[in-house]
PDB file of N, CA, C, O and CB in Angstrom:
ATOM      1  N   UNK A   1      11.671 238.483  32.626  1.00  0.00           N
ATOM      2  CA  UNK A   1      10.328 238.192  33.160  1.00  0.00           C
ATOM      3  C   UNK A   1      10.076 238.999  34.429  1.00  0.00           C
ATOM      4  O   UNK A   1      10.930 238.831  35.299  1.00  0.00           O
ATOM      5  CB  UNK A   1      10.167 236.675  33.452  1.00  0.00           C
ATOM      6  N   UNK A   2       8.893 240.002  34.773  1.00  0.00           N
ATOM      7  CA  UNK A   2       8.341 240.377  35.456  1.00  0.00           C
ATOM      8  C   UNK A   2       7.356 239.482  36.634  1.00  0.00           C
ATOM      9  O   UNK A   2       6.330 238.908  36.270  1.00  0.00           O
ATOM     10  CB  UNK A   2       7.948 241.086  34.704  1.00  0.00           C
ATOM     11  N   UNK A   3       7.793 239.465  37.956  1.00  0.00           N
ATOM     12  CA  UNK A   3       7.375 238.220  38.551  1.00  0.00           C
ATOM     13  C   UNK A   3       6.575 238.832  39.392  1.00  0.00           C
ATOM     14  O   UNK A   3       7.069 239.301  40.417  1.00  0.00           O
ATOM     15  CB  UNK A   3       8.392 237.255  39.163  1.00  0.00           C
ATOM     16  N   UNK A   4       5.444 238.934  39.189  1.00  0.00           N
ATOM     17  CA  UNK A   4       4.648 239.850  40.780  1.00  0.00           C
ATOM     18  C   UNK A   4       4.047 238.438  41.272  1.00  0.00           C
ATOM     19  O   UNK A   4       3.831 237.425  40.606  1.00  0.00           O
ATOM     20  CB  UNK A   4       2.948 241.463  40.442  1.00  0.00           C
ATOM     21  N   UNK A   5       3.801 238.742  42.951  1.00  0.00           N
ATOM     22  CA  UNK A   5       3.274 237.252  43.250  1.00  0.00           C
ATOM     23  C   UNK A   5       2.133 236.263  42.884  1.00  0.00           C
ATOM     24  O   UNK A   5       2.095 235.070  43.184  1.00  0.00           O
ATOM     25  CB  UNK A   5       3.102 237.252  44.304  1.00  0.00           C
ATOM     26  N   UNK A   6       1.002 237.128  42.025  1.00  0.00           N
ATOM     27  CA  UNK A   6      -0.159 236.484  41.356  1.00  0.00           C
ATOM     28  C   UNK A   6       0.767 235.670  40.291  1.00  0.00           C
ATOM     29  O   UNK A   6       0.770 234.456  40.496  1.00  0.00           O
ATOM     30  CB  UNK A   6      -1.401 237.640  40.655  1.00  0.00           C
ATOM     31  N   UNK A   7       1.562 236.121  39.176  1.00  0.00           N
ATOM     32  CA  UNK A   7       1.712 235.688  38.247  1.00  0.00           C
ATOM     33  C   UNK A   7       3.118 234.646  38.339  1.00  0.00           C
ATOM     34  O   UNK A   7       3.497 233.847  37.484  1.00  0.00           O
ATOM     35  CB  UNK A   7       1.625 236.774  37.406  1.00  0.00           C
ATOM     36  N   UNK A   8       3.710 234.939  39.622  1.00  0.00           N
ATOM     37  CA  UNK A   8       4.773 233.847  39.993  1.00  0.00           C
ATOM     38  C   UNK A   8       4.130 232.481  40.395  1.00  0.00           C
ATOM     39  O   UNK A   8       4.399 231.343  40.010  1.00  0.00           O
ATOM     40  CB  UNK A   8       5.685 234.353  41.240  1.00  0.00           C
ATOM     41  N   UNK A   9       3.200 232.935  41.287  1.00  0.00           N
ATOM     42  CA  UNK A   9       1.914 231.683  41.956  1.00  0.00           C
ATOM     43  C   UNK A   9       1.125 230.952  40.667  1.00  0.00           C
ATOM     44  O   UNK A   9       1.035 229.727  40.761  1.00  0.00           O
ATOM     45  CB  UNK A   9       0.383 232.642  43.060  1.00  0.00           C
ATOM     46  N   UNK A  10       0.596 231.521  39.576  1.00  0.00           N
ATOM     47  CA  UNK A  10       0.425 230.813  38.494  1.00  0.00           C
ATOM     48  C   UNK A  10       1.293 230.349  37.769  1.00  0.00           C
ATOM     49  O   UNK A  10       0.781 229.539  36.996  1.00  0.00           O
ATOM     50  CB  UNK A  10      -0.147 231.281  37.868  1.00  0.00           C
ATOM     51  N   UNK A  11       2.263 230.443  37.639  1.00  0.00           N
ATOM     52  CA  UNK A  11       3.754 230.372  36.838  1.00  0.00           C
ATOM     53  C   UNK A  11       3.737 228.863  37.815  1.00  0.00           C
ATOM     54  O   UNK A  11       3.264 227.844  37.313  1.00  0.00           O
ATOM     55  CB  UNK A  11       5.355 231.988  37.166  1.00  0.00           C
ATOM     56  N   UNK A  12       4.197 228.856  38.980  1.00  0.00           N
ATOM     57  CA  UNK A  12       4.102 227.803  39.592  1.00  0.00           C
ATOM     58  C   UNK A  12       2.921 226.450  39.437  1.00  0.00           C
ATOM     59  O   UNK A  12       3.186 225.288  39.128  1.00  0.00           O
ATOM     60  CB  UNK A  12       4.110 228.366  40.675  1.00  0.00           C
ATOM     61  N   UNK A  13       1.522 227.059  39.771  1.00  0.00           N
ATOM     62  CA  UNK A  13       0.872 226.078  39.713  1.00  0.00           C
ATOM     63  C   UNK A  13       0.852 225.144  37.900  1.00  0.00           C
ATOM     64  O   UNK A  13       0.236 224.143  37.535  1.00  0.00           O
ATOM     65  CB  UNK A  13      -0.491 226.712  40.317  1.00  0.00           C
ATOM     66  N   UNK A  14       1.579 225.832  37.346  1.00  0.00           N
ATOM     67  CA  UNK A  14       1.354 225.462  35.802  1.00  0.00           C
ATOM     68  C   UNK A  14       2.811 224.300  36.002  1.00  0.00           C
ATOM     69  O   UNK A  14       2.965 223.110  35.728  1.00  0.00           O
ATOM     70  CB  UNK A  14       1.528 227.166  34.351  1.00  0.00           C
ATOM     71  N   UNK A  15       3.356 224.950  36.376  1.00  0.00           N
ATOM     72  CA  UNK A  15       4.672 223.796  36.359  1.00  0.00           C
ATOM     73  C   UNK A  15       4.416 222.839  37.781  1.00  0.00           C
ATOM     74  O   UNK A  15       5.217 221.914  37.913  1.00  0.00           O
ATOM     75  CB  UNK A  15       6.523 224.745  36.486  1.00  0.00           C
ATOM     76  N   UNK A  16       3.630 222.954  38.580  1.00  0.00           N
ATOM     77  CA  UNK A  16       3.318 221.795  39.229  1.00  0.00           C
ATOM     78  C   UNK A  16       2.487 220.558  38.706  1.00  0.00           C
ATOM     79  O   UNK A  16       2.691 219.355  38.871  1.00  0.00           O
ATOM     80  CB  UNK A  16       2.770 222.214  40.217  1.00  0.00           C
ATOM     81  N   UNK A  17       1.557 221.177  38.072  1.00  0.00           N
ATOM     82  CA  UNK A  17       0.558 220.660  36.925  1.00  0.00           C
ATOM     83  C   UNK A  17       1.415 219.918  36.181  1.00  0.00           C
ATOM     84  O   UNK A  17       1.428 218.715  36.442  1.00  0.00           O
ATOM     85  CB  UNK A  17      -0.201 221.774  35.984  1.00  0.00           C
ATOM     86  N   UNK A  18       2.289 220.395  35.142  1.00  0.00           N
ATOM     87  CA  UNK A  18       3.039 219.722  34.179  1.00  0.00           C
ATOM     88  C   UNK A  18       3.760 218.870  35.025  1.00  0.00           C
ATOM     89  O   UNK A  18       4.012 217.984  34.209  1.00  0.00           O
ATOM     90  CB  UNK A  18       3.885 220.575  33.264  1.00  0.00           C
ATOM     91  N   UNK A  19       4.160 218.579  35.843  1.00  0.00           N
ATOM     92  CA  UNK A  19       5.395 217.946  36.741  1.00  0.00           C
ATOM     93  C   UNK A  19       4.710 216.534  37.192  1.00  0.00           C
ATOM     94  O   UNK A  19       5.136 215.381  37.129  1.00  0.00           O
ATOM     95  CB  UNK A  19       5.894 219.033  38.277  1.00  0.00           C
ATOM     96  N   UNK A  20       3.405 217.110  37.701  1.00  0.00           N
ATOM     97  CA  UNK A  20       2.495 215.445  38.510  1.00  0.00           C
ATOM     98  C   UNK A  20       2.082 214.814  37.642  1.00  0.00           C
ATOM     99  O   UNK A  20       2.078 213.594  37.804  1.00  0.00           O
ATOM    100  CB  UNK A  20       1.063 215.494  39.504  1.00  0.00           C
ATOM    101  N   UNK A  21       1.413 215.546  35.989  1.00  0.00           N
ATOM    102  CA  UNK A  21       0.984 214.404  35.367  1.00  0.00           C
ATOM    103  C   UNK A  21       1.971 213.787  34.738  1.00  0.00           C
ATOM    104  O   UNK A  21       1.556 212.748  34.225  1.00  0.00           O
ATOM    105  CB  UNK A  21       0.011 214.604  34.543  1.00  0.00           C
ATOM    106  N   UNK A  22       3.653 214.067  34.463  1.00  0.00           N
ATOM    107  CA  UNK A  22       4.090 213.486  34.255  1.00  0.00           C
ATOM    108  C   UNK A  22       5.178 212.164  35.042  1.00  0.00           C
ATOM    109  O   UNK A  22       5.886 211.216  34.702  1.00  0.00           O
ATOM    110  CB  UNK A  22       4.177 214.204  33.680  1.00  0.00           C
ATOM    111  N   UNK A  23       4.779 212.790  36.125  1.00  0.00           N
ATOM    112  CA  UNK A  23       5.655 211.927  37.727  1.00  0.00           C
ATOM    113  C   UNK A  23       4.245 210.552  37.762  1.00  0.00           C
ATOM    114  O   UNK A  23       4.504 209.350  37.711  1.00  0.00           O
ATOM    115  CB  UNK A  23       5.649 213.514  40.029  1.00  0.00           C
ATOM    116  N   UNK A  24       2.964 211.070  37.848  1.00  0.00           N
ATOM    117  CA  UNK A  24       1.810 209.864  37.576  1.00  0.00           C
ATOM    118  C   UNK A  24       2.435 208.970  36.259  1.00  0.00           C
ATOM    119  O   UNK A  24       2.839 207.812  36.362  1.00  0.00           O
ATOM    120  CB  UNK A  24       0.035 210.647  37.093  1.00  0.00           C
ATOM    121  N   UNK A  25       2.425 209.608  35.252  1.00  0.00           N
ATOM    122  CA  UNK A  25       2.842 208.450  33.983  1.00  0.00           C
ATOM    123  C   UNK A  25       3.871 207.232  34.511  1.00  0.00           C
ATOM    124  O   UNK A  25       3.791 206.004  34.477  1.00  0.00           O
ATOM    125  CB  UNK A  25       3.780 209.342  32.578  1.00  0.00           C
ATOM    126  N   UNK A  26       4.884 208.180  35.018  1.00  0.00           N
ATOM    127  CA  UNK A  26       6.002 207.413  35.121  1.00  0.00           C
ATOM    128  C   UNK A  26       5.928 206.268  36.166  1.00  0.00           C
ATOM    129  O   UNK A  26       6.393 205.131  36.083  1.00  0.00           O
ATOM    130  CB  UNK A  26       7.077 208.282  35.395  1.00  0.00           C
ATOM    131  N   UNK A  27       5.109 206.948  37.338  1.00  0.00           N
ATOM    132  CA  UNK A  27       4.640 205.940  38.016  1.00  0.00           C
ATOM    133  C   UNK A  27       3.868 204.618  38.188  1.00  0.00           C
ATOM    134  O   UNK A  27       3.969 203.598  38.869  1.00  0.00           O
ATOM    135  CB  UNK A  27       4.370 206.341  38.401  1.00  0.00           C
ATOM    136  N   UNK A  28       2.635 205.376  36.770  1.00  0.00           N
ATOM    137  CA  UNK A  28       2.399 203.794  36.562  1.00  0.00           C
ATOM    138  C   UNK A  28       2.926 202.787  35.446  1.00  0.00           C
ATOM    139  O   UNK A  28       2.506 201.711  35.021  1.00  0.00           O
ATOM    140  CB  UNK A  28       1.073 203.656  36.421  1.00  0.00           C
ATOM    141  N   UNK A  29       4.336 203.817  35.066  1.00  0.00           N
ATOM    142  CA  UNK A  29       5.102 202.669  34.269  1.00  0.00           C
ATOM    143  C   UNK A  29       5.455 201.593  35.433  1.00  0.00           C
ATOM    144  O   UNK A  29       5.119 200.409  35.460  1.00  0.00           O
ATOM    145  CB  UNK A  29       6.625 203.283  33.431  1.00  0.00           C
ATOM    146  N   UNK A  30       6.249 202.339  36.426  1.00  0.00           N
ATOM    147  CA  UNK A  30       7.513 201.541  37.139  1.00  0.00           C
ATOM    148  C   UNK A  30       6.503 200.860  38.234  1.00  0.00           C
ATOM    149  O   UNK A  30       7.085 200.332  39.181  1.00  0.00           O
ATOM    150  CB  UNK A  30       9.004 202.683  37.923  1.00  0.00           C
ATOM    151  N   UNK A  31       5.294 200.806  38.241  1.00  0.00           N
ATOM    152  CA  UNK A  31       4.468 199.599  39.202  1.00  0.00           C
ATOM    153  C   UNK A  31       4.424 198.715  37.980  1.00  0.00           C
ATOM    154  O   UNK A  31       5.060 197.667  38.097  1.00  0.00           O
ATOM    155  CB  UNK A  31       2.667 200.005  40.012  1.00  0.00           C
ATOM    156  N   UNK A  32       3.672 198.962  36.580  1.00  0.00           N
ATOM    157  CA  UNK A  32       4.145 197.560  35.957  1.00  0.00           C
ATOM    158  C   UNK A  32       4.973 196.568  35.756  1.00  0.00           C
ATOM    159  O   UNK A  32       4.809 195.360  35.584  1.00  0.00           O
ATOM    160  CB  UNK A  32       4.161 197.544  35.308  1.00  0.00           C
ATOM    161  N   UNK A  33       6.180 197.472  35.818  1.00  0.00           N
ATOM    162  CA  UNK A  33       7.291 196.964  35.615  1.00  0.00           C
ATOM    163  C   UNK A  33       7.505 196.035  37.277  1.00  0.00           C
ATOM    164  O   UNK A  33       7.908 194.873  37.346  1.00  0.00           O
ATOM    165  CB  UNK A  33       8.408 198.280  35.141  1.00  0.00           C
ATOM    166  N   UNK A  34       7.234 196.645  38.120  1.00  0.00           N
ATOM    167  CA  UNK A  34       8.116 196.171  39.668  1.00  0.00           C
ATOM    168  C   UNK A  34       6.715 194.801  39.434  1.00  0.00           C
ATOM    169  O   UNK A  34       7.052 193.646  39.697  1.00  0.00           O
ATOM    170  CB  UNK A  34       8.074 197.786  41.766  1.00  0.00           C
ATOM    171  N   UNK A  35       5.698 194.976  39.101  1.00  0.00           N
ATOM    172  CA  UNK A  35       4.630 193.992  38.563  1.00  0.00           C
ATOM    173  C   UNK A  35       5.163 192.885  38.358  1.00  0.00           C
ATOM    174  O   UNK A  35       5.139 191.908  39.106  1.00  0.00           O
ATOM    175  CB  UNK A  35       3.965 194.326  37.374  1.00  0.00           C
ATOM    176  N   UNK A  36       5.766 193.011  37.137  1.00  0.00           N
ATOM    177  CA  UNK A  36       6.255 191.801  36.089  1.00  0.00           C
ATOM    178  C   UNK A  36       8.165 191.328  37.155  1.00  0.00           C
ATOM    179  O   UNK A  36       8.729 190.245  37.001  1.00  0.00           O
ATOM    180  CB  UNK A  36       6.540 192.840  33.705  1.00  0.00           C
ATOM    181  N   UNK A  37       8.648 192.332  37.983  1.00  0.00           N
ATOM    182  CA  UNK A  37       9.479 191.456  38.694  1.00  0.00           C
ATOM    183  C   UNK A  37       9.346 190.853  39.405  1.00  0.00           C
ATOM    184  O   UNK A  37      10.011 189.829  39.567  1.00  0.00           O
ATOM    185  CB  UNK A  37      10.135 191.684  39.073  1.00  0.00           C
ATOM    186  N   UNK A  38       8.166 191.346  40.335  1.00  0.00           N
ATOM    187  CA  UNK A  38       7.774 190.689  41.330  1.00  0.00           C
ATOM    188  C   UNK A  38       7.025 189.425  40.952  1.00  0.00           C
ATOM    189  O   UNK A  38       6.691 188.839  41.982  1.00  0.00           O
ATOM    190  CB  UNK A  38       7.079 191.520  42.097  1.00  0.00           C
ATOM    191  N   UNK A  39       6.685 188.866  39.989  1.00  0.00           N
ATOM    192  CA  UNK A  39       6.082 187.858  39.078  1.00  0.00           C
ATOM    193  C   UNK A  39       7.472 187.148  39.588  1.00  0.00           C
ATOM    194  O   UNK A  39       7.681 186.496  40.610  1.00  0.00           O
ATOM    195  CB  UNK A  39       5.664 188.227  37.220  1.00  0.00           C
ATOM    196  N   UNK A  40       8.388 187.524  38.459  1.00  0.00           N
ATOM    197  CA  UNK A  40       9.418 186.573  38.038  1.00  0.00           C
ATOM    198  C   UNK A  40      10.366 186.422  39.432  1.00  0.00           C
ATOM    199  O   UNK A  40      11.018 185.378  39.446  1.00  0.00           O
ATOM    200  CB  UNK A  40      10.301 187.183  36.611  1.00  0.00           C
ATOM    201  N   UNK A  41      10.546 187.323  40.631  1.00  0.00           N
ATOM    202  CA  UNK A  41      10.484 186.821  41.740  1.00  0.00           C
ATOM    203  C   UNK A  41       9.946 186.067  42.613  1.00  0.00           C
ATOM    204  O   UNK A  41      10.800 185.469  43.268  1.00  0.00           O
ATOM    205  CB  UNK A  41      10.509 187.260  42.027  1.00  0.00           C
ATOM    206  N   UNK A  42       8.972 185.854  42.883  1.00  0.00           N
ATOM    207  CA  UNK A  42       7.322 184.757  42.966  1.00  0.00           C
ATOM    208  C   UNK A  42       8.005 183.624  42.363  1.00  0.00           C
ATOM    209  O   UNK A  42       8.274 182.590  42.974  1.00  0.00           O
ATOM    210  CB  UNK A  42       5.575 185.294  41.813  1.00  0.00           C
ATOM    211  N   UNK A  43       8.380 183.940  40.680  1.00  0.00           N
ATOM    212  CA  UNK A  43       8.434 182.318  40.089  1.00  0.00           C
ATOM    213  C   UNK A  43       9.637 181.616  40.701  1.00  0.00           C
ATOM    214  O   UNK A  43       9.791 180.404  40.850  1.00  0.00           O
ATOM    215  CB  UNK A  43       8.635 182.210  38.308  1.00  0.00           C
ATOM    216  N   UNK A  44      10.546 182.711  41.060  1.00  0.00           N
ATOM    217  CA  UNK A  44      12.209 181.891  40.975  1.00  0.00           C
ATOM    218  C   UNK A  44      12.132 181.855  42.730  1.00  0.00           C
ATOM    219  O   UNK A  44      13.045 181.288  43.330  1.00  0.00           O
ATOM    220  CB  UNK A  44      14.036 183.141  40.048  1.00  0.00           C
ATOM    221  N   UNK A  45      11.130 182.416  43.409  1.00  0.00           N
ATOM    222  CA  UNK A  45      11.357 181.778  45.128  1.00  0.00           C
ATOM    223  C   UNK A  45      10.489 180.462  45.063  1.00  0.00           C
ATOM    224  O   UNK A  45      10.632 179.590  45.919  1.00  0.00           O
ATOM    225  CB  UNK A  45      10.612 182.988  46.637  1.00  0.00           C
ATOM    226  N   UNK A  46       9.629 180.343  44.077  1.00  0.00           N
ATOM    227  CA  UNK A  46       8.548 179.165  44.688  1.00  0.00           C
ATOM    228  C   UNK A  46       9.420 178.061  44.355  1.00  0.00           C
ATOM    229  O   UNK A  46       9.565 177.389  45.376  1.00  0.00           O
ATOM    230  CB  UNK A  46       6.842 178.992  43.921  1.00  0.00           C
ATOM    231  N   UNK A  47      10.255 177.427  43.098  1.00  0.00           N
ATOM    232  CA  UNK A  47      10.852 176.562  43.451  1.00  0.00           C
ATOM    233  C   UNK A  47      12.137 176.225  44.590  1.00  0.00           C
ATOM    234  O   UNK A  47      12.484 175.220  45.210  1.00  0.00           O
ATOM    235  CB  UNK A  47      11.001 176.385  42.505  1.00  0.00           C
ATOM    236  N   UNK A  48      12.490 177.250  44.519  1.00  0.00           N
ATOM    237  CA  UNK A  48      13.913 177.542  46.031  1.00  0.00           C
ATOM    238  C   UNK A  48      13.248 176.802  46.975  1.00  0.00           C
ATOM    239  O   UNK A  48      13.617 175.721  47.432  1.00  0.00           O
ATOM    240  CB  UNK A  48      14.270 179.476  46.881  1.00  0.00           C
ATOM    241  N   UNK A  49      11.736 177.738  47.400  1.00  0.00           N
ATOM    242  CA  UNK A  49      10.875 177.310  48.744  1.00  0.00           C
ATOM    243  C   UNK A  49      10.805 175.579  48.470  1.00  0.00           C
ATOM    244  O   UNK A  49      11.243 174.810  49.326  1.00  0.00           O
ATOM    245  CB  UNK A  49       9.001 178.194  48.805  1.00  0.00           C
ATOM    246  N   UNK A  50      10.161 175.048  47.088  1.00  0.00           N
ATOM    247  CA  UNK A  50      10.118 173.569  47.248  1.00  0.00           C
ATOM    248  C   UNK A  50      11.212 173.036  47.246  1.00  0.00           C
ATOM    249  O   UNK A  50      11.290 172.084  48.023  1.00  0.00           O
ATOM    250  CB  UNK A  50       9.451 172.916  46.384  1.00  0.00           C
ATOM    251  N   UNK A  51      12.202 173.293  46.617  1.00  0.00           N
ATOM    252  CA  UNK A  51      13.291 172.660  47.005  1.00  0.00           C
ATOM    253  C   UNK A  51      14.085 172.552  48.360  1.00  0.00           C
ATOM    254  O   UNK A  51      14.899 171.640  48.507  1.00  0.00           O
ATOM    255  CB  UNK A  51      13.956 173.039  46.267  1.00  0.00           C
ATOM    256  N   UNK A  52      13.860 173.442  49.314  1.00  0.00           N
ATOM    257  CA  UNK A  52      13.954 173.653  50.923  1.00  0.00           C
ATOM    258  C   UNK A  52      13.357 172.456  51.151  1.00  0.00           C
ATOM    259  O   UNK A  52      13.159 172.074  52.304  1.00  0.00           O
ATOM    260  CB  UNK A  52      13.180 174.993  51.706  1.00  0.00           C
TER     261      UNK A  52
END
């Protein structure tokens, strides 16, 4: 591969591109997920707290 700096700088922005929309996906997997722990954390402190 022939890298002059126009076509290294696009070479780049293409793999930055590919990189965020897939770092976004993943991200709004792992808020659902920290979602649904933080639920089931919520559930398992509120009786602890009443039982205090």
């Amino acid at each position: 591969m022939v890298l002059t700096v126009k076509t290294h700088k696009i070479f780049c922005f293409r793999r930055r591109r590919r990189r965020r929309r897939r770092r976004e996906k993943k991200k709004k997997k792992k808020k659902k997920k920290k979602k649904k722990k933080f639920l089931e954390v919520l559930g398992f402190g509120n009786p602890v707290i009443s039982e205090n």
